[in-house]
PDB file with one MODEL, atoms N, CA, C and O in Angstrom:
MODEL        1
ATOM      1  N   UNK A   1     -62.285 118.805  68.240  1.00  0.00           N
ATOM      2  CA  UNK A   1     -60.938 118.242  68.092  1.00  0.00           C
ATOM      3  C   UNK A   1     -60.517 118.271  66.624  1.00  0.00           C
ATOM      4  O   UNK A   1     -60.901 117.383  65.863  1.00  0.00           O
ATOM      5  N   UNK A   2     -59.827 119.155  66.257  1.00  0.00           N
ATOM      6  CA  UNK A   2     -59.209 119.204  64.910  1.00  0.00           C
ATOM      7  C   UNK A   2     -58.452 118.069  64.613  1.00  0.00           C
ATOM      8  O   UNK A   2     -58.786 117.577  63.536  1.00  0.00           O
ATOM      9  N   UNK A   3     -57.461 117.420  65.243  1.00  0.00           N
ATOM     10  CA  UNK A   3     -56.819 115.858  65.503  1.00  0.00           C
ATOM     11  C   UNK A   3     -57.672 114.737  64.632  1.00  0.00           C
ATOM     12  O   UNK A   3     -57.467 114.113  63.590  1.00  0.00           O
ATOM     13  N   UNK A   4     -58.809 114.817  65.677  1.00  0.00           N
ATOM     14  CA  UNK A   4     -59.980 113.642  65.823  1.00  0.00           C
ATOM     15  C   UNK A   4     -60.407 113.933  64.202  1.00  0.00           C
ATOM     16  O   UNK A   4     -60.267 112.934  63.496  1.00  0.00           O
ATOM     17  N   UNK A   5     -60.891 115.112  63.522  1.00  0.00           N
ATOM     18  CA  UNK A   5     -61.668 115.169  62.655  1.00  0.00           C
ATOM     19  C   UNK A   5     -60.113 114.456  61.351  1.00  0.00           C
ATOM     20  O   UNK A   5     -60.150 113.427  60.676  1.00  0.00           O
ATOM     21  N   UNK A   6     -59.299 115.191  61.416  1.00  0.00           N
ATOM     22  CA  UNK A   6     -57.880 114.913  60.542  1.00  0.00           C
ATOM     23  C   UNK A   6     -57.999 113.230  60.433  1.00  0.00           C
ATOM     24  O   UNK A   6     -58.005 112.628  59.360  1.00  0.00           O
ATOM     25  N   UNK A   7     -58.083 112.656  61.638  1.00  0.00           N
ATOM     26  CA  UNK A   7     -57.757 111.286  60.947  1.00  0.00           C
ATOM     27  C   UNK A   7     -58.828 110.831  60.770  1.00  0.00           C
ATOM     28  O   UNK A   7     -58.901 109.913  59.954  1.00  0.00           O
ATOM     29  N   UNK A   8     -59.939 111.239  61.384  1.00  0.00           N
ATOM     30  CA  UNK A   8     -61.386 110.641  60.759  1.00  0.00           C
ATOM     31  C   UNK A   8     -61.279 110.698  59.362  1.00  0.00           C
ATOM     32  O   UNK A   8     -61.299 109.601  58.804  1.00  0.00           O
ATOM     33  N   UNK A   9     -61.134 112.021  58.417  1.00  0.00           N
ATOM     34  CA  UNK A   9     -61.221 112.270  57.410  1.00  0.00           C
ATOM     35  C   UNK A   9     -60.021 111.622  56.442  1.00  0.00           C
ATOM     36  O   UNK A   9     -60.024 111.603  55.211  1.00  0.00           O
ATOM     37  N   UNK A  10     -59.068 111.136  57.273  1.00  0.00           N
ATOM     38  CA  UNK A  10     -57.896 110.408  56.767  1.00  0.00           C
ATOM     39  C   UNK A  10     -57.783 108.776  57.329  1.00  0.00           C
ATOM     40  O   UNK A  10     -56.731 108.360  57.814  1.00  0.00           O
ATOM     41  N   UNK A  11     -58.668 108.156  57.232  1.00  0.00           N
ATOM     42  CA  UNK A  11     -58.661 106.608  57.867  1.00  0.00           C
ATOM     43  C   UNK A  11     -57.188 106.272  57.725  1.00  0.00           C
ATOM     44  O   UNK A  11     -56.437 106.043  58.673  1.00  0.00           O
ATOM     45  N   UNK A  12     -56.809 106.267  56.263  1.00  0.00           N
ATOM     46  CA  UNK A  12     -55.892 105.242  55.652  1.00  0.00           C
ATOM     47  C   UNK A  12     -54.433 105.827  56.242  1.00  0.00           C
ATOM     48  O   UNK A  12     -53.405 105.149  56.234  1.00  0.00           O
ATOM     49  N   UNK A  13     -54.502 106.953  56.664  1.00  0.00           N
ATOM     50  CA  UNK A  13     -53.778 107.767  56.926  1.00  0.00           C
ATOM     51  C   UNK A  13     -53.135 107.334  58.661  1.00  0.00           C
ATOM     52  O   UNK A  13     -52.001 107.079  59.067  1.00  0.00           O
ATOM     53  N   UNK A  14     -54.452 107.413  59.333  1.00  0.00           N
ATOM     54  CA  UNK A  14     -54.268 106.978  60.037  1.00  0.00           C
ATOM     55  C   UNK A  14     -54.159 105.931  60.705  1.00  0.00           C
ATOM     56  O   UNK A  14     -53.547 105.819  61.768  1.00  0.00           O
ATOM     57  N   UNK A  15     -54.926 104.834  59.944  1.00  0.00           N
ATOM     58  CA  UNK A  15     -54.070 103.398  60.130  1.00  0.00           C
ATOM     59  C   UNK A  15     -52.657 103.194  60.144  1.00  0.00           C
ATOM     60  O   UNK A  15     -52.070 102.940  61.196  1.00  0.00           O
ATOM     61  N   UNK A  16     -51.871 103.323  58.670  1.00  0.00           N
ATOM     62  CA  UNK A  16     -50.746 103.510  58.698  1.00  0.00           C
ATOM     63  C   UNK A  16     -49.819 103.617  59.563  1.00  0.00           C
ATOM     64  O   UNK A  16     -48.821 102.912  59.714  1.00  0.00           O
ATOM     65  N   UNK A  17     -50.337 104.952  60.405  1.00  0.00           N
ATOM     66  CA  UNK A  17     -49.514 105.372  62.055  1.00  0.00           C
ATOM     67  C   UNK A  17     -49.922 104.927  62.867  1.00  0.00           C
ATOM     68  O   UNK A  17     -49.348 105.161  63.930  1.00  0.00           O
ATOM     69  N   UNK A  18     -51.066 104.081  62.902  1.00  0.00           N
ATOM     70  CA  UNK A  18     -51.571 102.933  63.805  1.00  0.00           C
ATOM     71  C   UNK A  18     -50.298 101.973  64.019  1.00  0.00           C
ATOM     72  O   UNK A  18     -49.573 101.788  64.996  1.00  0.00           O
ATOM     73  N   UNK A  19     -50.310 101.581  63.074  1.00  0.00           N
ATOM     74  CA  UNK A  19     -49.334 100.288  62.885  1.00  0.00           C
ATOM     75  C   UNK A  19     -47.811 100.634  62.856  1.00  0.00           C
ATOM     76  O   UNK A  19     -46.997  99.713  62.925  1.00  0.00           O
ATOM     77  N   UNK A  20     -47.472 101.705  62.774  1.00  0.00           N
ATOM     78  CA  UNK A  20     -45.608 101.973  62.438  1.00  0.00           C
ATOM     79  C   UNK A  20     -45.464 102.765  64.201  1.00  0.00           C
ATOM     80  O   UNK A  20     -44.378 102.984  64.738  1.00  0.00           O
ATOM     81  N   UNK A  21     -46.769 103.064  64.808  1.00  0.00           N
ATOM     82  CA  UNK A  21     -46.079 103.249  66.235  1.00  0.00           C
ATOM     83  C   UNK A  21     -46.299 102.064  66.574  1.00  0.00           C
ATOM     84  O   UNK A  21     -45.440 101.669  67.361  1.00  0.00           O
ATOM     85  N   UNK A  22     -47.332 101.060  66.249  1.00  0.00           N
ATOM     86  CA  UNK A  22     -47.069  99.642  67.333  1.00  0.00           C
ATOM     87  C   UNK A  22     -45.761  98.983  67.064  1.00  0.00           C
ATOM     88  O   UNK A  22     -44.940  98.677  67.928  1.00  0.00           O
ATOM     89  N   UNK A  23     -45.636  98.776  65.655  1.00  0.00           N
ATOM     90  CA  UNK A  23     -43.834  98.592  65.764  1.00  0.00           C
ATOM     91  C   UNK A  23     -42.653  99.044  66.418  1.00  0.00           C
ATOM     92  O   UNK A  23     -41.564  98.604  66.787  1.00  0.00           O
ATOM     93  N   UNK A  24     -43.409 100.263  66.409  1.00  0.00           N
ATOM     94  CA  UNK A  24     -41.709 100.974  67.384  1.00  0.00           C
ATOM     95  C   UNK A  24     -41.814 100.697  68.447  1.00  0.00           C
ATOM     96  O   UNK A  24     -40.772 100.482  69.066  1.00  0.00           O
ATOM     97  N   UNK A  25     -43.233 100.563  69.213  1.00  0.00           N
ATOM     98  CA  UNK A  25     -43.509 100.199  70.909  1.00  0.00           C
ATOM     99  C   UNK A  25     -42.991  98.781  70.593  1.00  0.00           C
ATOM    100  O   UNK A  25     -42.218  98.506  71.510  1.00  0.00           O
ATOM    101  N   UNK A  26     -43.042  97.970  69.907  1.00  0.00           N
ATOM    102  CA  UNK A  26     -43.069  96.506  69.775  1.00  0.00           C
ATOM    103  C   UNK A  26     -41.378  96.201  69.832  1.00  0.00           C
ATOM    104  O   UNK A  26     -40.875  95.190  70.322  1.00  0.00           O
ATOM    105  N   UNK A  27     -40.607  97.388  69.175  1.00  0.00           N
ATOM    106  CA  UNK A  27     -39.363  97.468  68.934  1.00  0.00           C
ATOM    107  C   UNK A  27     -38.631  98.083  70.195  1.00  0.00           C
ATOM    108  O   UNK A  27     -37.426  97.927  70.392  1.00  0.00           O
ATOM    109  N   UNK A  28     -39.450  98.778  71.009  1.00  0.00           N
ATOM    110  CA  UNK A  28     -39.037  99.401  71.948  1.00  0.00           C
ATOM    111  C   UNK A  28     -38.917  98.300  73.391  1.00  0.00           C
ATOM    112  O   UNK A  28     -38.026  98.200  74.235  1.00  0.00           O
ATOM    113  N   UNK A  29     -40.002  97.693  73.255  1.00  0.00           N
ATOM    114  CA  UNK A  29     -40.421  96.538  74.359  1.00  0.00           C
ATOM    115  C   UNK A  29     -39.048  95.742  74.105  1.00  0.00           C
ATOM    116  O   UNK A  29     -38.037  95.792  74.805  1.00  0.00           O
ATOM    117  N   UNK A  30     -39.231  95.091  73.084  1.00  0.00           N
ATOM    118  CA  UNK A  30     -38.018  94.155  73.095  1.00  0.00           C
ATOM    119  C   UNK A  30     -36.883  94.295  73.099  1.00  0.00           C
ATOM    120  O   UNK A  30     -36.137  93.317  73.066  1.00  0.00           O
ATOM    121  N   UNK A  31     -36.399  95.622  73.144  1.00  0.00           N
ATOM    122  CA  UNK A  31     -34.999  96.209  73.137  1.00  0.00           C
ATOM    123  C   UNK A  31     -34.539  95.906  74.859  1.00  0.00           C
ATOM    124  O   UNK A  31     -33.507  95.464  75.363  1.00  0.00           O
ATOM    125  N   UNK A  32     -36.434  96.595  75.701  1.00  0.00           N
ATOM    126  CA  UNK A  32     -35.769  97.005  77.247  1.00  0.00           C
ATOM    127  C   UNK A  32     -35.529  95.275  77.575  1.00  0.00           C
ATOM    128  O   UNK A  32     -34.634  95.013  78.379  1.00  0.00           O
ATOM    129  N   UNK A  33     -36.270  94.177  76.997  1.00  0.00           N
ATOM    130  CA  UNK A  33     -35.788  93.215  77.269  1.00  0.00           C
ATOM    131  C   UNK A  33     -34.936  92.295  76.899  1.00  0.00           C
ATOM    132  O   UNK A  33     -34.863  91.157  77.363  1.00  0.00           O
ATOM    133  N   UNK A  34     -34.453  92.639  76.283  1.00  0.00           N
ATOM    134  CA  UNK A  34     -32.855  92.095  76.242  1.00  0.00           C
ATOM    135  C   UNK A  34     -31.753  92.586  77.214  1.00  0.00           C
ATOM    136  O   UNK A  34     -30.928  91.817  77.706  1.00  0.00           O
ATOM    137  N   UNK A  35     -31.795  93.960  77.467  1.00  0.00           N
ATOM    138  CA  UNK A  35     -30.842  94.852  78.657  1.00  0.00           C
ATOM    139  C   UNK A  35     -31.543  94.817  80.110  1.00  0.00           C
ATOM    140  O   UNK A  35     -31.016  95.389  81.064  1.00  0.00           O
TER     141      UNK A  35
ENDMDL
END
């Protein structure tokens, strides 16, 4: 897995996009519940 090795070799990297997609899911969730 070229993927797998990229963020292995990039932790910080991939934390980062850890956390800015849980926001958008987090942003996304609460959008469908309001409508």
């Amino acid at each position: 897995m070229v993927i797998a090795a990229f963020f292995t070799s990039n932790t910080y990297i991939a934390t980062t996009w850890f956390i800015i997609s849980g926001i958008i899911l987090d942003t996304i969730m609460r959008s469908r519940r309001k409508s």
